[in-house]
Structures are given as C-alpha cells and as structure tokens.
C-alpha positions, 0 to 999 in steps of 0.5 A, a space after each residue: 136361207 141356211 142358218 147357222 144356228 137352230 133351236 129344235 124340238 128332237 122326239 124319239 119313241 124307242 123300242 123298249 116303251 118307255 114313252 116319249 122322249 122331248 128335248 128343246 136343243 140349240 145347234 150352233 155351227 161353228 167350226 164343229 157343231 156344238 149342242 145346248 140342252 134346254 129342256 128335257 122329258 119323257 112322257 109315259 105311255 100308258 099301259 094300254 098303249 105299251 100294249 098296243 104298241 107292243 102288239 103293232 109286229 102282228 097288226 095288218 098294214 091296214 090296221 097299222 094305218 089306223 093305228 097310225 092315225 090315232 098315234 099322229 094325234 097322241 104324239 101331237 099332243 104330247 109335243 104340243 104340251 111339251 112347247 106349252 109347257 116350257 113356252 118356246 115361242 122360237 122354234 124352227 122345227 120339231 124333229 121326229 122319230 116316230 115309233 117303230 111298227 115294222 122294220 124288215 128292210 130286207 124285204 124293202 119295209 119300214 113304218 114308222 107310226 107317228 109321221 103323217 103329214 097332218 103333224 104338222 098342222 096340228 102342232 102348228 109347226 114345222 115337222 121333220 120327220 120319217 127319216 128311214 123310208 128313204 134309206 131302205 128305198 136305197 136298199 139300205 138297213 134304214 137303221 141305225 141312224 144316230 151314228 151321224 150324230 155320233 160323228 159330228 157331235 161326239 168324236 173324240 169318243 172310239 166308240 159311242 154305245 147305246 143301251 137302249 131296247 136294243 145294242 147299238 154302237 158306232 165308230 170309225 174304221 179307216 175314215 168311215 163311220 161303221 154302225 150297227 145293232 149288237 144285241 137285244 137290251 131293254 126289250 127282253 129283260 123288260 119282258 121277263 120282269 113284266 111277270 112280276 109287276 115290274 116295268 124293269 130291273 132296277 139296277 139289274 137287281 134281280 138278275 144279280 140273284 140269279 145264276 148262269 145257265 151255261 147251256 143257255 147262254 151258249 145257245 144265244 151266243 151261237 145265234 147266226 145274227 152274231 155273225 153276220 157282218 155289218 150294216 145289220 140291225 134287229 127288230 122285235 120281230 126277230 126278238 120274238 122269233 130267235 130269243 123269246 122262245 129259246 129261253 122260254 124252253 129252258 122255264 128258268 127262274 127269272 132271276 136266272 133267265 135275267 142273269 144270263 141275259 145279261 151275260 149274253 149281252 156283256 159277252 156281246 158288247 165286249 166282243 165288239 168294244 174289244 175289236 179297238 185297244 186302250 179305246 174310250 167307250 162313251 155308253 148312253 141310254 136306259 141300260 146304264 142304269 143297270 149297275 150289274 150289267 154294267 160291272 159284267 160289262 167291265 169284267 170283259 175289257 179293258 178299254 175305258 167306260 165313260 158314262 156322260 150326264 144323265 141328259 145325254 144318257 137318256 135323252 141322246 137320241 132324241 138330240 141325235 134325231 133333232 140334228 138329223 133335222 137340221 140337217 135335212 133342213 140344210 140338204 146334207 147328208 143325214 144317213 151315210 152309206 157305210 152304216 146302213 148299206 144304201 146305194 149312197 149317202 143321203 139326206 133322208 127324211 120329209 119335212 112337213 109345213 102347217 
C-alpha cells in the first residue's frame, strides 16, 4: 500500500572519499513533499580504504566483484551501527547509493560497489538501492541523480549547485528539469593537498597563497568536455586522464596549482550559474566550505548565492538518494529523461528484502 509518509535511512559514499554519509529522514507527501532530518553523520573511511577505493578505476571486473563483496559487508555494518546508534526501530527502507567503481555510460557501464542483494539480509532491512544500471541501460548518462530531489523537494531555487568531488548543477529550461556535471571539485584539489599530510585545503587556504598561472588556466578552460552540451557527466577516470596530467606538466607549486584550480573551477561554475539572470543559487556539498573558492566565485556573477544549513550542506544527497527510494517504493519516476538522456523516464533502482 503506498503511504504518504516514510521514515528512511539515505547513504551516499562520493567520489571525493570522505566516507559514508547516513541521514534518518521522514518524507511527509502533502501537497508538495516536505523532509524532516532526524539524524546526521559521516562515517570516515580509513585511509587503507580511500586507497583502495582510490584504485577501483584500475582494478578488473573481477576484482572489482571481490572488492564488491567485501565493501557490501563494510557498508552493512556502518548502516547497521548507525540504526543502533540512534535506536530507530521504525524504518521502511535503507536507501543506498553505493560507491561509484566504474562510470563509462558511453560504453553502456556503471558499477556501483555496495549493492548486492545480500545487503539486505544483513542489515535485516529493506534496502533500496543501485539506481544507475537501469538508466544507463536506457542509454542514458546513469548520472546525475539528484536533480528529482532538487525538483520536488527544493524548487523555489534557480539553480541547485553541488560542490562535491565533482560540480553538479540542476535547474529548470522551458518546464524541464536540466542537469549535468560542470567541473571537477574536491578530487583534484584533495589530490594536490594529499603531498603535504593534508586530506584537503581548509578554507582554500593554501590555494588563496598562490598565483594563477595563465597559461594553465587557459589549458583547462579549453578542454572539449566544457563544450559538450548536456546530459553530460564526469569520472575519475576522466580526471585521471585530462586533468592530472596536464598539470602535472606545468610542476607548479601546489599553492599555485591549487590557486588556479580553483580559478578554473570559479570560471566553470559562473559561466553556467550566469546563463539565468537576477537568479538564486542554492550551493550545497563539501566545497562551500572552501571560503576562497567561494569568494572567486561571487567575483564572477551577480545572481544571488545562498548557501543553506550545514545538514543540508553535507548531507543533501544522502536525503536526496533516500527520496529516490521512496520513490521506487511508490513506482514513480526517479530519474528523468531530460537530465540523463535515457529513452524515458523512470523509476530505476532495486529493492531488496531480508
């Protein structure tokens, strides 16, 4: 029977490893969707994990399947003492991302680690879960997912912006919601701070140091992706192959290399935030807390940056992959053609009994 209001647990690992993201939120269906978040963490992975997640681009798919195994039982665990943690004895589903070990949907592949069957029995849940396959299947990007959140949950924002590993931004064109990936974020700066003990810039510090080196920045503001029109969305394999090494050729210091990242990616952001005028910007995700990012940011446009509660901040698309569950659990649509380039809209994902 379909409800009209859900308690869930939403779970989102992300590309910039910083760990597991849980929030227990109510969804109440009234006449818009309304959220309630109860309870809010990340769990840190250890460094011998970020390494082996870090290294799941190069792995085989058969050792990626071992790997899967492995991260199903870590993952259960951390949901399992999360529901401990906070006794929630009323839950109708876990609602899980996974961890991303292989996006090429131009190829027809996603994987994403995490999302055996078995996750269910051993959380001793329902799980909902794996919601990209089905997307790419339908010869769709599998990627971004968070824009129907966005839609339902946060519309009275032009545009929603997402400061995570990546850039991702959603917003509505002609009565469509549009969304794609912008740049690169947290995973190349997290990877030029990596040298000096650090797991990132706090407040962009370092980065506010250094100096922009033109020609650099030029180079990466001249990349093909950047003109590719949309449904698009990035990797780290893609990182790994156009970023890493056309700095790296530069051998900057890192205060310079981190300067003119963070330029590049102020140039980025505005020149898509700037396609609406007099527009409100609702930024979420772990590079709003990069102060210098931020104000090189607002040197770029004039619409208006909002930046909301540290919950929704850093925990947006856990909530956001939790109301994808409620979704599937109510069969209607998840994942939308205009933002992935599926054949059609969907509901996508499985779902998974004890």
């Amino acid at each position: 029977m379909i409800k009209n209001k859900y308690n869930i647990v939403g779970v989102m690992s992300g590309t910039s490893l910083d760990g597991i993201d849980l929030v227990y939120v109510s969804f109440e269906k009234k006449e818009h969707w309304d959220f309630n978040i109860i309870h809010a963490e990340t769990v840190a992975y250890s460094e011998e994990c970020v390494e082996t997640l870090r290294g799941l681009v190069g792995c085989t798919l058969e050792d990626l399947k071992v790997i899967d195994v492995e991260y199903t039982n870590f993952q259960a665990e951390v949901i399992k003492s999360f529901i401990s943690k906070y006794n929630l004895n009323d839950i109708d589903a876990v609602c899980s991302h996974g961890h991303t070990a292989l996006h090429q949907p131009e190829k027809g592949l996603t994987y994403q680690i995490g999302n055996l069957p078995k996750i269910a029995e051993l959380i001793g849940e329902r799980v909902v879960c794996d919601f990209r396959v089905q997307d790419v299947e339908y010869g769709g990007q599998g990627a971004p997912l968070v824009p129907i959140g966005d839609k339902l949950l946060f519309a009275d924002y032009d545009f929603c912006l997402n400061l995570g590993g990546f850039a991702n931004i959603s917003t509505d064109i002609d009565g469509n919601r549009i969304a794609y990936d912008i740049c690169p974020v947290n995973i190349v700066l997290n990877h030029y701070v990596k040298p000096l003990g650090l797991d990132y810039d706090r407040g962009g510090e370092i980065a506010g140091t250094g100096n922009i080196n033109a020609d650099l920045l030029n180079q990466l503001n001249a990349l093909e992706f950047y003109k590719s029109p949309y449904p698009k969305s990035l990797g780290l394999e893609w990182v790994r192959t156009n970023i890493l090494p056309l700095v790296d050729d530069f051998k900057l210091e890192i205060n310079d290399v981190l300067c003119t990242f963070v330029e590049h990616i102020a140039t980025q952001l505005a020149a898509e935030i700037n396609k609406k005028e007099q527009a409100s910007v609702y930024i979420t995700g772990g590079g709003v807390y990069n102060t210098y990012l931020i104000e090189r940011l607002k040197t770029y446009t004039r619409n208006t940056i909002i930046i909301p509660e540290n919950s929704i901040v850093e925990f947006k698309e856990a909530l956001i992959f939790g109301f994808l569950g409620v979704l599937k659990l109510r069969d209607e649509i998840n994942c939308l053609q205009s933002v992935t380039g599926a054949n059609k809209d969907h509901s996508s994902g499985k779902i998974y009994l004890p």
